[in-house]
N, CA and C atoms as an extended XYZ file, in Angstrom:
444
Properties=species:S:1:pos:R:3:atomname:S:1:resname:S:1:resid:I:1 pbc="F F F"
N         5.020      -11.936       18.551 N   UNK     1
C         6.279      -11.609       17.910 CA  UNK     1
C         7.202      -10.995       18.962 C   UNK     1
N         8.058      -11.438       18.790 N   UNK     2
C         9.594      -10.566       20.049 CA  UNK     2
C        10.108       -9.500       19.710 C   UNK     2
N        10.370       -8.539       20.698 N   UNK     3
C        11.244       -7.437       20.637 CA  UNK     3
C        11.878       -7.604       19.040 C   UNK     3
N        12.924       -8.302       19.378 N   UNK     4
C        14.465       -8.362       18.253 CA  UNK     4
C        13.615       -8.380       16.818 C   UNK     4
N        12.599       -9.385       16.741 N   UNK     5
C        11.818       -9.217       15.093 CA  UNK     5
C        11.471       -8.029       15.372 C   UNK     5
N        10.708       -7.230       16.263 N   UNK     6
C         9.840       -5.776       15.945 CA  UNK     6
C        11.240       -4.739       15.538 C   UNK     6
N        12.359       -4.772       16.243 N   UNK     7
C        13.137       -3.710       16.238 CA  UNK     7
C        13.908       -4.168       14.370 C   UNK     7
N        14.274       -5.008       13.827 N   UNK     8
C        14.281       -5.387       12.760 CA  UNK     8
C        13.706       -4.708       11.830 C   UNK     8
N        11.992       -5.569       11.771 N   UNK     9
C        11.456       -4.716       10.949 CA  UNK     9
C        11.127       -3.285       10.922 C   UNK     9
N        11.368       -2.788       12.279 N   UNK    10
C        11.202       -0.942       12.335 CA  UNK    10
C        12.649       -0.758       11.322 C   UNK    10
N        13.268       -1.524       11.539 N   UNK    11
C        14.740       -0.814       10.662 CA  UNK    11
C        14.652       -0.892        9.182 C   UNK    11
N        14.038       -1.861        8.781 N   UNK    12
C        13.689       -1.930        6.721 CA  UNK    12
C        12.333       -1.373        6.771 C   UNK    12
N        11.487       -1.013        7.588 N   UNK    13
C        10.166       -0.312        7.411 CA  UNK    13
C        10.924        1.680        7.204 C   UNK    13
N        12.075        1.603        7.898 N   UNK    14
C        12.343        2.951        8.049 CA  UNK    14
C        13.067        3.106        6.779 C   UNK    14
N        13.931        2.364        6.409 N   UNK    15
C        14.762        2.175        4.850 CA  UNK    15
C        15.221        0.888        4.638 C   UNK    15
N        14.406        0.501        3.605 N   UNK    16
C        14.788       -0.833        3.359 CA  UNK    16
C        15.533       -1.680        2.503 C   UNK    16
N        16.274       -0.441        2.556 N   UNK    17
C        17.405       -0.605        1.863 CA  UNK    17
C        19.094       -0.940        2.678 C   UNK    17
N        18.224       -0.522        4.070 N   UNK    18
C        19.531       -1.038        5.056 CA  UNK    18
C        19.659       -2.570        4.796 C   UNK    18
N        21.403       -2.626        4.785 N   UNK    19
C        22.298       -3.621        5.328 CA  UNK    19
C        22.081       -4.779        5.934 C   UNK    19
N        22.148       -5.755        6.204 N   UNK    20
C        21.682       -6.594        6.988 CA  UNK    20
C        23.197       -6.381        8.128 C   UNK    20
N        24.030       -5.843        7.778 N   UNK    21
C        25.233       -5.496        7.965 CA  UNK    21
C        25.149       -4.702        9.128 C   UNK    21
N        24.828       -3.361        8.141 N   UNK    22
C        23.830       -1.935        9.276 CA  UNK    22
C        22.770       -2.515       10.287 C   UNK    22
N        21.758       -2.938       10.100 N   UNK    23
C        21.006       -3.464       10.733 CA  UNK    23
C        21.504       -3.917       12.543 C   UNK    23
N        22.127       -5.193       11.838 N   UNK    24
C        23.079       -6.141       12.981 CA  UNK    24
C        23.706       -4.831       13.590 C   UNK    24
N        24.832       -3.678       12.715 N   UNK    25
C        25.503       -2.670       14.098 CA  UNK    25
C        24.747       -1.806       14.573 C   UNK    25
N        23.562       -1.877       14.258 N   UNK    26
C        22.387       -1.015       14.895 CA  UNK    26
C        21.720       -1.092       16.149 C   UNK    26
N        21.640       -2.350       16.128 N   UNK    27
C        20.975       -3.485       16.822 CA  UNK    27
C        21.884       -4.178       18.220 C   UNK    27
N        23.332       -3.889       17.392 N   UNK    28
C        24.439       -4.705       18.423 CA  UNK    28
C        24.054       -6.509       18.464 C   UNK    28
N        23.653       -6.483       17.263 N   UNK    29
C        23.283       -8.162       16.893 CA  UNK    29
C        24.412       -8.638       16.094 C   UNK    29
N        24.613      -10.258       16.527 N   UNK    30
C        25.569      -10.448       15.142 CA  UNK    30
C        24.829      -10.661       14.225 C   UNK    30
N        25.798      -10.298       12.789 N   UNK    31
C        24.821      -10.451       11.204 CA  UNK    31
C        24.053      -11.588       11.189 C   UNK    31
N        24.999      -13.268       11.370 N   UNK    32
C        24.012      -13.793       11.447 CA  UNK    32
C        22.582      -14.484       11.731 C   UNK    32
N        22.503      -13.818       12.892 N   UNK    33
C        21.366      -13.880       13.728 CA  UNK    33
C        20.189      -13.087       13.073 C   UNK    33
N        20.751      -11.651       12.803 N   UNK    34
C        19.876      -10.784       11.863 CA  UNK    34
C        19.255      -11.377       10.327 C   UNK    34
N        20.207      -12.176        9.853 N   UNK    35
C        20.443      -12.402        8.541 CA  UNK    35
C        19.111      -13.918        8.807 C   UNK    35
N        19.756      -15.230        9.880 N   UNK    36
C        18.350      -15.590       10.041 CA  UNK    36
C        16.881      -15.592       10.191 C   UNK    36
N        16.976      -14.300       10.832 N   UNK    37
C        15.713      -13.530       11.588 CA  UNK    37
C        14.701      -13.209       10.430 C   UNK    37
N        15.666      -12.256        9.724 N   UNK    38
C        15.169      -11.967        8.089 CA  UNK    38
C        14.273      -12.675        7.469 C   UNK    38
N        15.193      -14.107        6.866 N   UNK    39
C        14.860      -15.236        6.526 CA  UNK    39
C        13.780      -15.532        6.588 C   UNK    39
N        13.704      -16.122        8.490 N   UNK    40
C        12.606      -17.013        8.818 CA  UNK    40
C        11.236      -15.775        9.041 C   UNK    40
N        11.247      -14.516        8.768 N   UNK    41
C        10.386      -13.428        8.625 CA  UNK    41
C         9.768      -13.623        7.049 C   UNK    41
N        10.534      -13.703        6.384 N   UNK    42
C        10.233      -13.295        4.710 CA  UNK    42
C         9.372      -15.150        4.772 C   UNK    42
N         9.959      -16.431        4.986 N   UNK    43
C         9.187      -17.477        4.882 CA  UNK    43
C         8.117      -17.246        5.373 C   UNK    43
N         7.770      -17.088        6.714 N   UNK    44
C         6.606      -16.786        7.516 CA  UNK    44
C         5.650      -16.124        6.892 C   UNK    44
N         5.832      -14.896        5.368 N   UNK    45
C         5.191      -14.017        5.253 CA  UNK    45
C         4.880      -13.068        5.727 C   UNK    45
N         5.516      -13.098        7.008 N   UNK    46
C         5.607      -11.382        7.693 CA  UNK    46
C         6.134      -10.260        6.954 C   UNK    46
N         6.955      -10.558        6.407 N   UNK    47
C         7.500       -9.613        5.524 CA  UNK    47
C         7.402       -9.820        4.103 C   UNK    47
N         5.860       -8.985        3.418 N   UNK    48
C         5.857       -9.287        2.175 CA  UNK    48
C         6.392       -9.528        0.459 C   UNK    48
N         7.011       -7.998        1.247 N   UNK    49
C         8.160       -7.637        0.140 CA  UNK    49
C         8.829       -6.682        0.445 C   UNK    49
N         9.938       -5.970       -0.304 N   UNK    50
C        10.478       -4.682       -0.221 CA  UNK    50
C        10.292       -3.922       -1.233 C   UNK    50
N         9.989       -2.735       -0.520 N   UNK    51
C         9.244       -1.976       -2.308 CA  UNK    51
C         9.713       -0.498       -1.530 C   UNK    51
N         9.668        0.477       -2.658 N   UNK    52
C         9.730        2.115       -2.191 CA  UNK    52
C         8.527        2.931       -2.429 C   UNK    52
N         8.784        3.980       -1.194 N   UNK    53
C         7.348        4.888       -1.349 CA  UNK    53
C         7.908        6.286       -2.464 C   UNK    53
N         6.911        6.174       -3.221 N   UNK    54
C         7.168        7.139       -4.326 CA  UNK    54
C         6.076        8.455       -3.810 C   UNK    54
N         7.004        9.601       -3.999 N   UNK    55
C         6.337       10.717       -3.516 CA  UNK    55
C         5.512       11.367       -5.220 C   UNK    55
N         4.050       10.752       -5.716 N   UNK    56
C         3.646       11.074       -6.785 CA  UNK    56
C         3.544       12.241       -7.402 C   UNK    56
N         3.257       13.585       -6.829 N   UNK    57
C         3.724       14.456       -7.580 CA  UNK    57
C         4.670       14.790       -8.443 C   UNK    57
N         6.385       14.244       -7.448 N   UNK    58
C         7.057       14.537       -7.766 CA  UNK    58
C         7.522       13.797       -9.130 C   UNK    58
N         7.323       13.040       -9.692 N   UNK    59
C         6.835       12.642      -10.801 CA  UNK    59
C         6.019       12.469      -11.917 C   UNK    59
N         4.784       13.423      -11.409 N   UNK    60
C         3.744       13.877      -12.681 CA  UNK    60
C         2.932       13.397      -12.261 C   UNK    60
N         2.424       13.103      -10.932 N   UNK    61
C         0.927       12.136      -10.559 CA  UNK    61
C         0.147       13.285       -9.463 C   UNK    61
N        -0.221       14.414      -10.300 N   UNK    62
C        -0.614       15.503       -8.941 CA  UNK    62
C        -2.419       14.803       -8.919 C   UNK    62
N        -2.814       13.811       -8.801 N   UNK    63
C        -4.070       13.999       -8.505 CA  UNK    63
C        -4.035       12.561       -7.912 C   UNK    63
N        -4.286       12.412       -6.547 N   UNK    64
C        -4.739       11.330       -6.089 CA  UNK    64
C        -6.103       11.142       -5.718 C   UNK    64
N        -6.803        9.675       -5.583 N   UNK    65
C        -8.076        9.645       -5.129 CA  UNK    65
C        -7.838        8.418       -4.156 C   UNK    65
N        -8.745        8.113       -2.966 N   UNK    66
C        -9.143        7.421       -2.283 CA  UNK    66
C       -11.123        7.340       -2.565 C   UNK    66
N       -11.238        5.797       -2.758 N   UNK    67
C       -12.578        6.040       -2.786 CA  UNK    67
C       -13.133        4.808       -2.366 C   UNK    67
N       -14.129        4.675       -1.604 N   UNK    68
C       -14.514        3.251       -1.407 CA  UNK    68
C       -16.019        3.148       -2.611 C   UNK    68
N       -16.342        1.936       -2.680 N   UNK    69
C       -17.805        2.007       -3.247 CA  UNK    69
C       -18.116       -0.017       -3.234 C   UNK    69
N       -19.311        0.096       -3.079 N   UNK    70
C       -20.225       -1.062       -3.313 CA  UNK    70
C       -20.900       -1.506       -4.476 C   UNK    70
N       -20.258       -2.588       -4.908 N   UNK    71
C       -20.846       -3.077       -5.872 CA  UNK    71
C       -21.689       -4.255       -6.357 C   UNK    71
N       -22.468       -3.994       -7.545 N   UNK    72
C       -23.202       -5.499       -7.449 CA  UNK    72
C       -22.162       -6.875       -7.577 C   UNK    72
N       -23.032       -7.450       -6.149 N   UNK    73
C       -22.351       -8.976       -5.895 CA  UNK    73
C       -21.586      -10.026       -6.963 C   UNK    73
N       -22.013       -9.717       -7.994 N   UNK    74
C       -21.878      -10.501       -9.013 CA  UNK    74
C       -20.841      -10.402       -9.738 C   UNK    74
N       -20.422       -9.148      -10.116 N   UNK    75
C       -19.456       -8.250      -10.719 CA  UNK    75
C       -18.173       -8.077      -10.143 C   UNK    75
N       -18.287       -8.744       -8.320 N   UNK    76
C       -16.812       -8.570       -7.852 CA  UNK    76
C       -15.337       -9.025       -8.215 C   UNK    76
N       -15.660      -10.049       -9.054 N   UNK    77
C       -14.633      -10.927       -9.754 CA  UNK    77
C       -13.810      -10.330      -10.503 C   UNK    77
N       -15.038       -9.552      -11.553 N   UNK    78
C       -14.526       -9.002      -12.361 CA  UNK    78
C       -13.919       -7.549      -12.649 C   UNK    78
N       -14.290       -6.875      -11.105 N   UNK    79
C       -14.005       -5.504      -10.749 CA  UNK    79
C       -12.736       -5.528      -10.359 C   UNK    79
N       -12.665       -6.586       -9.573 N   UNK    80
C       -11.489       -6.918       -9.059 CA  UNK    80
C       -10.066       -7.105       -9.819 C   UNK    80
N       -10.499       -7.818      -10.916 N   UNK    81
C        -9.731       -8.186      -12.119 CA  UNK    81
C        -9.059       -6.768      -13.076 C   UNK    81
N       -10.174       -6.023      -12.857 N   UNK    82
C       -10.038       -4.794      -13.745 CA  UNK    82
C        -9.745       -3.780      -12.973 C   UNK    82
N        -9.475       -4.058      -11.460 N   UNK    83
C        -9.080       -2.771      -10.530 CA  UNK    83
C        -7.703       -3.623      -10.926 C   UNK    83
N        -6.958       -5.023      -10.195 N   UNK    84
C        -5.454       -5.236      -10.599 CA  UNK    84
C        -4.961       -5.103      -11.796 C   UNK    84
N        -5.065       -4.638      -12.864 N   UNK    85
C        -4.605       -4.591      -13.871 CA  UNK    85
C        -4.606       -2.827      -14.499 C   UNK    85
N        -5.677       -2.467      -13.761 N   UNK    86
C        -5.208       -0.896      -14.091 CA  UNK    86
C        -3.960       -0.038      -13.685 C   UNK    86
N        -3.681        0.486      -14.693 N   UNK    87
C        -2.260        1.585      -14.300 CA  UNK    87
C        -2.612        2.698      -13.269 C   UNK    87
N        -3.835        2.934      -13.122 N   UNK    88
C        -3.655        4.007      -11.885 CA  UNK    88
C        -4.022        3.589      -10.748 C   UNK    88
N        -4.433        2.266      -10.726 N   UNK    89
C        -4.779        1.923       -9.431 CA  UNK    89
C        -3.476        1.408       -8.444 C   UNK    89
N        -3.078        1.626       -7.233 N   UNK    90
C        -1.840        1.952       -6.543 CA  UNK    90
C        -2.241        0.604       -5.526 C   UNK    90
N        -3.445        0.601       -4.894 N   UNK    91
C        -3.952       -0.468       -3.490 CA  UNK    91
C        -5.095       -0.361       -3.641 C   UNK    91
N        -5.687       -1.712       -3.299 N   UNK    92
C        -7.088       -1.922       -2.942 CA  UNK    92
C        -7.083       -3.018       -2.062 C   UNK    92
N        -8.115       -2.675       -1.354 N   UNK    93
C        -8.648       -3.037       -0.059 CA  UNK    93
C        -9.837       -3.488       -0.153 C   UNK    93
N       -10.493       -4.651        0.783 N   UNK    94
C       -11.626       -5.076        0.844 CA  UNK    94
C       -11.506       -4.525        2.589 C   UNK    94
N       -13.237       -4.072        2.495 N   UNK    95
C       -13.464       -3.281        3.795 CA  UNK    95
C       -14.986       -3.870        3.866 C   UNK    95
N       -15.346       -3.456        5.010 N   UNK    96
C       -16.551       -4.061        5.796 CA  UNK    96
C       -17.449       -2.425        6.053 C   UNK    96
N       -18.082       -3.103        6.207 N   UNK    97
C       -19.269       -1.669        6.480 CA  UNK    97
C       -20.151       -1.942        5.470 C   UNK    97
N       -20.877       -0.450        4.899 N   UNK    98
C       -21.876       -0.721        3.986 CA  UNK    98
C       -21.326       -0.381        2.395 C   UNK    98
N       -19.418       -0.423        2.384 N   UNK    99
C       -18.992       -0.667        1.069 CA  UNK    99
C       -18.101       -1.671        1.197 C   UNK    99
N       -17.618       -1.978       -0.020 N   UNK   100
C       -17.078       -3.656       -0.108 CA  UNK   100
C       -15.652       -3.120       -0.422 C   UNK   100
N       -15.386       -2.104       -1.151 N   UNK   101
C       -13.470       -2.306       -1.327 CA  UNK   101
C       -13.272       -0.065       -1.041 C   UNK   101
N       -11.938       -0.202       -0.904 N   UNK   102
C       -11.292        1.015       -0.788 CA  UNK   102
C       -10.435        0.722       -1.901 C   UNK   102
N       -10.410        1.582       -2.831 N   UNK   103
C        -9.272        1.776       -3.637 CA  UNK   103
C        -8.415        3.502       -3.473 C   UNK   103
N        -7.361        3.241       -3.876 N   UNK   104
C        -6.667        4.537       -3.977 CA  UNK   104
C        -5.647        4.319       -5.803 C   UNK   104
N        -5.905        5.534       -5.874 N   UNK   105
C        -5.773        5.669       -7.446 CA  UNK   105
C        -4.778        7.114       -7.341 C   UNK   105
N        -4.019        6.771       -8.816 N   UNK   106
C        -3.276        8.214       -9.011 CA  UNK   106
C        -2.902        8.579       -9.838 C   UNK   106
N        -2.984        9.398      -10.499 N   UNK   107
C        -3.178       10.126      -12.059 CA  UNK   107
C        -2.181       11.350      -12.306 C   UNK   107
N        -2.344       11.554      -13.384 N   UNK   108
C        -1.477       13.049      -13.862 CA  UNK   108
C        -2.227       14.297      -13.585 C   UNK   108
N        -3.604       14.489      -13.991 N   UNK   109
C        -4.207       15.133      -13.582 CA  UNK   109
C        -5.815       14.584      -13.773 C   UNK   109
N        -6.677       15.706      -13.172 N   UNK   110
C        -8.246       15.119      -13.144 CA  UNK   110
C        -8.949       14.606      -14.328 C   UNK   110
N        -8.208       15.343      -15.659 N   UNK   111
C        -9.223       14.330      -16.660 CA  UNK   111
C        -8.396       12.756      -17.055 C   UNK   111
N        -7.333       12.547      -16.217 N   UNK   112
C        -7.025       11.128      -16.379 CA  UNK   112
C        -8.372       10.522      -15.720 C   UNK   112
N        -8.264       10.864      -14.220 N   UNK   113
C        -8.822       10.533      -13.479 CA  UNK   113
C       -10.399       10.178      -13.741 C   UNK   113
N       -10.913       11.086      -14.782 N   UNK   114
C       -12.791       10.954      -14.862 CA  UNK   114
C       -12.438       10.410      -16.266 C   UNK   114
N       -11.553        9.462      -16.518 N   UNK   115
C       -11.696        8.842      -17.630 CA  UNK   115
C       -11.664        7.345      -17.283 C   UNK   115
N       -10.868        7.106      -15.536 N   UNK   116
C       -10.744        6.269      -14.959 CA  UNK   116
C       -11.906        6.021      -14.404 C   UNK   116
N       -12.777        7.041      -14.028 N   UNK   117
C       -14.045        6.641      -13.035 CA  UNK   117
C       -15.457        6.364      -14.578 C   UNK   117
N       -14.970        6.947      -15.954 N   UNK   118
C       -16.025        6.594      -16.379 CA  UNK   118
C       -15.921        5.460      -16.929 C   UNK   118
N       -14.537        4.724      -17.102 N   UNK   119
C       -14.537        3.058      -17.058 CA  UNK   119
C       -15.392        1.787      -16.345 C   UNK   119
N       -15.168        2.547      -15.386 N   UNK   120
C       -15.745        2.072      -14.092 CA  UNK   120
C       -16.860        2.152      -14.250 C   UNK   120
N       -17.923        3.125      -14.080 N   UNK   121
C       -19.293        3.270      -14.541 CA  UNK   121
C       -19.930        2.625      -15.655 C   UNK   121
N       -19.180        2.967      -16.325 N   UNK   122
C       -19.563        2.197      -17.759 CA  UNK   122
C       -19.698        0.467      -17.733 C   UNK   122
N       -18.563        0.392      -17.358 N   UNK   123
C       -18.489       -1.305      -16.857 CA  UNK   123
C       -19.051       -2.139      -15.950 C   UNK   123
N       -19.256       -1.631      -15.088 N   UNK   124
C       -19.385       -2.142      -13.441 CA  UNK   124
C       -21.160       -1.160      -13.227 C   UNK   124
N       -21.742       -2.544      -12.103 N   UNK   125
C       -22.900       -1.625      -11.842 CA  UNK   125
C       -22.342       -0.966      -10.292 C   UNK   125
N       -21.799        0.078      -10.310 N   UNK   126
C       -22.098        0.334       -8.946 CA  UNK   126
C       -23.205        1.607       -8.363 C   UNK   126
N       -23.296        0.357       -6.809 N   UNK   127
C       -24.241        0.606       -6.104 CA  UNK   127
C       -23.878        1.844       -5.692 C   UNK   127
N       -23.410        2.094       -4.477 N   UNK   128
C       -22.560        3.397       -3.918 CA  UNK   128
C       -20.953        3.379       -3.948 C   UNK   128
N       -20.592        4.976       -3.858 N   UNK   129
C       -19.373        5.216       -3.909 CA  UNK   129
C       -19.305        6.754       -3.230 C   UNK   129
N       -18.137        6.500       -3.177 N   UNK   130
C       -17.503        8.208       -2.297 CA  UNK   130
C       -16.196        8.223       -2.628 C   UNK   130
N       -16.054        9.180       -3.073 N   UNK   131
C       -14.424       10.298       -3.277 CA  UNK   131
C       -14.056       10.723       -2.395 C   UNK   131
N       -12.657       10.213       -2.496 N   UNK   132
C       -11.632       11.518       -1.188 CA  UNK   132
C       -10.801       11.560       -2.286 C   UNK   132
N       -10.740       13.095       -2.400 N   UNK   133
C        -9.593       13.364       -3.193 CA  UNK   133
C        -8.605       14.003       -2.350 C   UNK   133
N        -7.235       12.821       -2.381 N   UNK   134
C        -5.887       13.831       -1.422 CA  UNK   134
C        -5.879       14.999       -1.982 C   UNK   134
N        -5.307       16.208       -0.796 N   UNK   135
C        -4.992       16.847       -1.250 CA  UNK   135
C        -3.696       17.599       -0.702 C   UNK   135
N        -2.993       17.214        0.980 N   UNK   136
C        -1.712       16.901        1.099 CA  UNK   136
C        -1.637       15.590        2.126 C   UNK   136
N        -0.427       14.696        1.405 N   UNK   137
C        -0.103       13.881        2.265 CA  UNK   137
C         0.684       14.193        3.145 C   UNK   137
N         0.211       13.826        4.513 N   UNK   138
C         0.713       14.244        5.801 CA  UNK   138
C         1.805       13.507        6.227 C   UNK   138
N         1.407       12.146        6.513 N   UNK   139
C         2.160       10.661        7.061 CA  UNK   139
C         1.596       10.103        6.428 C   UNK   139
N         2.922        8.711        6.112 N   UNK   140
C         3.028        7.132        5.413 CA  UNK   140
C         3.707        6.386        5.967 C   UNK   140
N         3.370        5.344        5.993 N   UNK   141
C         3.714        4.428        6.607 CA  UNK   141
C         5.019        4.507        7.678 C   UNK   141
N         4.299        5.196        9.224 N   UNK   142
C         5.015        5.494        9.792 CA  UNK   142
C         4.873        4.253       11.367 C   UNK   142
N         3.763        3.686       10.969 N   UNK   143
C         3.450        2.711       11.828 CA  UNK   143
C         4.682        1.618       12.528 C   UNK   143
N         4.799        1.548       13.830 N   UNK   144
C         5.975        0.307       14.419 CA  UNK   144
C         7.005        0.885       14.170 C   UNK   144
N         7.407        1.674       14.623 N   UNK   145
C         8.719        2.781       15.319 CA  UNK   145
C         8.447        2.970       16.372 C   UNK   145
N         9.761        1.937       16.796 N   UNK   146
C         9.913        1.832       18.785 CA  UNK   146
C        11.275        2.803       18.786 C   UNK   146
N        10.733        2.740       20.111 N   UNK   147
C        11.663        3.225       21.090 CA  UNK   147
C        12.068        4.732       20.601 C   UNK   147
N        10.420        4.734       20.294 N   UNK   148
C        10.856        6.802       20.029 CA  UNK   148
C        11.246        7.495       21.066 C   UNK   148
């Protein structure tokens, strides 16, 4: 990937709500060059979507979890099915090691939360699992910011 795409996407990774306008006088690009760039980024799939980071507390979500766990082989379909469709589940990840997914989850408070994990139990055989419960977020998605 070239300079001009990296410095781009550092600019809608930082607010992506900038301009293609802003962008270009940022950049000292003309718009339409930016405005192509975009484009042939979003076709490519480099750029998945545009979405905002919600700071969850500040909205009633004081309990986050990160947790990975392993489950029986069989059941992934359907874990899977029932992790995308839950309301507290935020991202999940398939990971390597000796567990199969990372999820991160986020709730109002902890008995949302052990009502969420006894779904899970109840439903699903799982093998192992581990809790991280946040407890301050430090940095987000601060990754690909040049020219600090």
């Amino acid at each position: 990937m070239n300079s001009t795409n990296l410095k781009i996407i550092t600019h809608l990774r930082k607010n992506s709500r900038h301009s293609v306008v802003n962008i270009a006088k940022n950049l000292e690009m003309p718009v339409s060059t930016v405005y192509d760039k975009l484009n042939r980024l979003q076709k490519e799939g480099i750029i998945k979507k545009h979405s905002t980071i919600v700071d969850f507390p500040k909205i009633g979500y004081n309990h986050q979890v990160k947790f990975v766990l392993k489950i029986e082989h069989s059941q992934i379909k359907e874990l899977l099915n029932f992790l995308k469709k839950h309301q507290n589940v935020n991202s999940i990840y398939e990971i390597n090691s000796e567990f199969d997914f990372l999820v991160e989850t986020v709730h109002r408070n902890i008995k949302e939360y052990l009502a969420f994990q006894d779904g899970l139990e109840e439903n699903f055989k799982i093998l192992k699992l581990q809790e991280h419960q946040i407890i301050n977020e430090i940095e987000k998605e601060t990754f690909l910011e040049l020219n600090k």
